[in-house]
Structure formats: C-alpha cells, structure tokens
Phi, psi and omega in degrees: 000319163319259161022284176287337162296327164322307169339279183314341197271318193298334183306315173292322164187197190247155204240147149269159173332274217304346183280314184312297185324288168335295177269014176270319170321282195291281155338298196247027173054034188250148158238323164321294216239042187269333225273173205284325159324313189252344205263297184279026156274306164312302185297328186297302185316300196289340164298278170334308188270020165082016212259317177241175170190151180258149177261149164298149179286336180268029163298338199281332200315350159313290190337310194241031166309138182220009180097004205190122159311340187246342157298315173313317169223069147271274195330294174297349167270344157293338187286314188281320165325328203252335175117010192284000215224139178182178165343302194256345167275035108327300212230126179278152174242160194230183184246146181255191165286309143355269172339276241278302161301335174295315194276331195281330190296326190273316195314320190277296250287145168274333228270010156203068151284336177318313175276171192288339204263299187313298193295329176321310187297302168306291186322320187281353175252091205232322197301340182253019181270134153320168157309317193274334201254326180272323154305338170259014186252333185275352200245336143337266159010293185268342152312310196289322183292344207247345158281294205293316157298330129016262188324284247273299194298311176303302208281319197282343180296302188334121198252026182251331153005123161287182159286313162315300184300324149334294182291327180297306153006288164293330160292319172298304188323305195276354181302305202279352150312283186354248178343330185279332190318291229286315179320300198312297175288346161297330189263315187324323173287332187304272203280019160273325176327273164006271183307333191280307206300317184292311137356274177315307176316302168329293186271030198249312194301322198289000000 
C-alpha cells in the first residue's frame, strides 16, 4: 500500500523524501507506515524495479519560489532548519513509464481492497482511475461491507452474549451501515456521472 501511494504522488509530480513523507499524511491520509524508516526502503524498491528514478535535486527548487532572491532563500533556510531541505532531500524522484502502467495496475486490482486503509487510499486516488474502473472498485467495496455486515449481524445473534459484548457488536454493525451509506453515494455519483457522459456522446454522434 505504501508503494502505491508513492506511486500516486509521483504521478502528479516529482516529489523529494521529505515532500513524500508530508503528503503521504497530509493528501492521503496514511500514518502508520509515514516515517523515513519504512518510506525510504520503499522508494529504493520502486527505484530497483524501474518504477521510479532519481532526479537532481536542483530541479525541485521551484518548490521554493516566492518571487525574490532573498524570499528563495528565506525559503530555503527555513526548509533546512526544519528538516525539508537535508542529505537525503537533494534527490527527487520522478515515475517513469514503466511506474505509471505498474500504479494504473495496482490501482484497478479489486482483490486488494477488503480493508478500509487499502480503499481510503484508492478512493484519494480516484482521480487517475476511468470511469468504468472506479465503479467497479466501489461496487467490490460495497460487496465486501455487505458480507461483513452479514458477518457482524450472525455474530451479534449469539445468544451467549453479555450486554456489552452485544452492543460492541452493534456498534461495529452500525460503522459498516455508515460506509455501505457512504459506498451507496458515491456510486450513485459515478454512474450518473457515466450516463450525463454516454448522453453527451450520444447526442454529439446524431
């Protein structure tokens, strides 16, 4: 899951550690697995398999136009101070081609989606997905919430319960109502989305 977020940032543009680390928080909602420990073991792989290359760093230096030579590096003394600008913040990495079909590859996969962190992550990359692809990853999605609440609802049936153990029960039951809502609405937007687009086609083709 790391990886492909990386993937994704890079897509947009090239990025150094320390930007990745940042927006992989901050964009894409990961915490766990942000520290400079787990993050640059990764970028090494995807370096090896071709996935990524490295850039000179001083391409990135745009990042820290502000219009003014003594605003630049103001900038830049703020960046080293703080820890944006270091060793290892020289060298940006950019996605090659090779990268850009391997991330539309993971990105589509349904089959590892089951969890809530894996789709989170997708859903903010949604943006590089077709139409058609992002309808099938919400209606996976909403397959996996509709066994798993299944599951939730048998377990809460057990009639060896405590009153506690009941209610954590019902309380999971209703997280995953939540989601099948939030799943519901989301697709609903796809395929109108779709449909306004095979419309337009339509009526362009008479």
């Amino acid at each position: 899951m790391l990886e492909l977020a990386i993937l994704g940032l890079l897509m947009d543009r090239d990025h150094h550690g320390y930007e990745i680390r940042t927006h992989l928080r901050d964009r894409l909602g990961l915490t766990g697995s942000t520290s400079f420990g787990s993050i640059y073991p990764a970028i090494s792989r995807l370096e090896r398999e071709g996935l990524i290359e490295a850039v000179a760093g001083e391409s990135r230096l745009g990042a820290f136009s502000t219009g003014s030579l003594s605003g630049e590096r103001a900038s830049m003394r703020s960046a080293r101070s703080s820890g944006g600008i270091g060793r290892r913040g020289r060298k940006s990495y950019r996605i090659t081609e090779t990268g850009r079909q391997d991330f539309a590859e993971r990105l589509a996969d349904p089959a590892t989606i089951e969890d809530s962190r894996s789709f989170s992550l997708r859903l903010a990359l949604f943006k590089f997905c077709t139409p058609s692809v992002r309808v099938l990853l919400l209606e996976s999605r909403r397959a996996n919430l509709q066994t798993r609440l299944r599951e939730i609802r048998s377990n809460a049936a057990n009639t060896e319960l405590d009153t506690y153990a009941r209610s954590v029960m019902e309380h999971a039951a209703k997280a995953v109502e939540l989601d099948l809502a939030w799943i519901e609405e989301i697709l609903a937007q796809e395929k109108n989305v779709g449909n306004s687009s095979a419309h337009n086609i339509a009526t362009e083709a008479k």
